[in-house]
C-alpha positions as MATLAB code, in Angstrom:
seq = 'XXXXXXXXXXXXXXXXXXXXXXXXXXXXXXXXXXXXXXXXXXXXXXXXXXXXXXXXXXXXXXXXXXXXXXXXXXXXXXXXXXXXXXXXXXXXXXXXXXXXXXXXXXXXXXXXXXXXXXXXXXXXXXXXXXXXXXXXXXXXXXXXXXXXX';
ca = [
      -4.705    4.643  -13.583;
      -4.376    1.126  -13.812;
      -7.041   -1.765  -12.698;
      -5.759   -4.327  -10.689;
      -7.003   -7.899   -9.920;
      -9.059   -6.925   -6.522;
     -12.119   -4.664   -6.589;
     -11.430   -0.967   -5.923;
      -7.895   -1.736   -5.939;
      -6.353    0.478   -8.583;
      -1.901    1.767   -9.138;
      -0.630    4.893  -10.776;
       2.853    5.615  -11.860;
       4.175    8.323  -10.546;
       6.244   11.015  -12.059;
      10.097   10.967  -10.612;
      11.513   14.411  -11.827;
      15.704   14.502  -12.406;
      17.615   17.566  -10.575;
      20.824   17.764   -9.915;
      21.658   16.437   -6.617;
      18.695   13.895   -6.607;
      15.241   13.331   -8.249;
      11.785   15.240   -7.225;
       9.309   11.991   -6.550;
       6.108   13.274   -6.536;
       3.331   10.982   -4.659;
      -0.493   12.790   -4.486;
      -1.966   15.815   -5.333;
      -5.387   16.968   -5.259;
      -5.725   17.096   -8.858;
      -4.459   13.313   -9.161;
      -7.303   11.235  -10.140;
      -6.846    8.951   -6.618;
      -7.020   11.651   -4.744;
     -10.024   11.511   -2.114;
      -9.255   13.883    0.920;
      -6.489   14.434    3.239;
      -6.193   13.108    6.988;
      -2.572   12.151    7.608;
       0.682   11.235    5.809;
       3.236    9.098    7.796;
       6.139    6.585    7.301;
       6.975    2.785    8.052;
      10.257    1.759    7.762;
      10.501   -2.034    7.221;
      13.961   -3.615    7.858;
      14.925   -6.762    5.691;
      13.696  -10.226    6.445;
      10.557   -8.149    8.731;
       6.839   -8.338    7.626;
       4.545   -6.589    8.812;
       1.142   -8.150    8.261;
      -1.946   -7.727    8.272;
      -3.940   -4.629    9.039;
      -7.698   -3.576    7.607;
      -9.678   -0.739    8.092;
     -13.442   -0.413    7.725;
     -13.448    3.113    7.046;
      -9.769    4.410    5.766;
      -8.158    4.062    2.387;
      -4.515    3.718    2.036;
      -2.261    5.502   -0.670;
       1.011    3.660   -0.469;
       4.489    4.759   -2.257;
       7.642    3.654   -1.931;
      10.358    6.221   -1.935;
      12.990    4.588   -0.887;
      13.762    0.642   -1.537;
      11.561   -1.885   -2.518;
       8.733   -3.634   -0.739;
       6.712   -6.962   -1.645;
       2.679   -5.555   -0.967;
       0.369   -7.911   -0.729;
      -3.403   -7.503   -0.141;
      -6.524   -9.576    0.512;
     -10.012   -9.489   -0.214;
     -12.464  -11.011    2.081;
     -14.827   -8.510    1.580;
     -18.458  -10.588    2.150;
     -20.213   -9.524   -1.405;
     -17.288   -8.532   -3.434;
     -16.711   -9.886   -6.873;
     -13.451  -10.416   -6.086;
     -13.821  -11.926   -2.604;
     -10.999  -14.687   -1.669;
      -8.862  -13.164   -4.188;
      -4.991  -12.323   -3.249;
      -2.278  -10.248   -5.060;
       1.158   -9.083   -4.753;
       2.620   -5.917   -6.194;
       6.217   -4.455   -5.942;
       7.064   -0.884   -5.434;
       9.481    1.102   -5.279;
      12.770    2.770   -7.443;
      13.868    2.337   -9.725;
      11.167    0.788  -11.909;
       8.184    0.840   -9.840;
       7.305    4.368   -8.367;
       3.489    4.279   -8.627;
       1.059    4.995   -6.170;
      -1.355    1.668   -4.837;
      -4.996    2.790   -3.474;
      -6.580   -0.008   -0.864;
      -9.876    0.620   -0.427;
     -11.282    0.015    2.983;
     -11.994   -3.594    4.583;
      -9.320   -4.940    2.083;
      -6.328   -7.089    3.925;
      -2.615   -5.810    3.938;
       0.696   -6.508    4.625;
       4.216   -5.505    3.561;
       7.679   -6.780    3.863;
      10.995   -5.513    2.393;
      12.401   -6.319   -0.461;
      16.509   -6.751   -0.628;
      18.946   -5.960    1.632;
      18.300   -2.324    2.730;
      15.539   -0.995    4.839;
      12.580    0.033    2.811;
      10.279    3.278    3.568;
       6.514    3.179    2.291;
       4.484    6.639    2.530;
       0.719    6.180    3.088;
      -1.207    8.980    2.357;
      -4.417    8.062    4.246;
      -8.004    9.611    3.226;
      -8.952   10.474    7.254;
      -6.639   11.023   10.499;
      -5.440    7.286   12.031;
      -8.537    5.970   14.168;
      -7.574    2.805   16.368;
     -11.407    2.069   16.830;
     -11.630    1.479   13.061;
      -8.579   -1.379   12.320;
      -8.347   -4.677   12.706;
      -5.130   -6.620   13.324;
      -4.333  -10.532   12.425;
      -1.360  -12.403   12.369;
       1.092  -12.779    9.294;
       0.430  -16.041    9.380;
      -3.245  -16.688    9.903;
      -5.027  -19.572    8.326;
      -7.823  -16.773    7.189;
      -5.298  -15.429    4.677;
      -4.196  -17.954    2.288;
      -0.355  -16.183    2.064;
       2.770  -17.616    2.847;
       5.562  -14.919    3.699;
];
């Protein structure tokens, strides 16, 4: 596991596995050390030149990969009380050199775009089923996120 700049923010690479006709990319198990629960897995496909920005929950934690591409992550902290409050950071993943895992704890800012030519695909492995009642929505380019796309 690897710290990161924001609080409770934390990456793991993740083990890609070579077999003929195409690698094994393993993403979370229950013995991984981010592991928290399971509510749902889904997909986002993010076309080049597209953000899609931002998003917080105030009860669900995101487990992000990126299987297939590469995809500029950025997240914010305006957590009231955090030590790392006002702090932003960017992190790249995807293949080849950047299959790890990213944990955002909730009430922690995100966004993702594409990075390249190709579509991207993230994987979020979330901790508890998708509630609308408990995510908040803003702009890509609101002046409460200082983040240029």
């Amino acid at each position: 596991m690897n710290a990161t700049t924001i609080d409770g923010v934390v990456t793991l690479d993740l083990r890609v596995i070579p077999t003929e006709g195409g690698p094994v990319l393993h993403m979370l198990r229950p013995d991984s050390p981010l592991f928290m629960s399971f509510g749902e897995l889904y997909f986002s496909e993010v076309e080049p030149g597209a953000v899609k920005a931002w998003k917080r929950h105030t009860r669900q934690t995101q487990h992000f990969a990126v299987p297939v591409g590469r995809m500029k992550v950025v997240i914010h902290d305006s957590r009231p009380g955090s030590p790392t409050c006002g702090v932003t950071e960017e992190f790249l993943l995807g293949r080849p050199d950047n299959y790890r895992l990213l944990r955002i704890p909730p009430l922690v800012w995100y966004g993702f775009t594409a990075v390249g030519e190709t579509p991207a695909l993230i994987c979020n492995c979330a901790d508890i089923p998708h509630d609308p009642t408990e995510s908040e929505r803003a702009p890509k380019d609101t002046a409460e996120i200082p983040y240029h796309w």
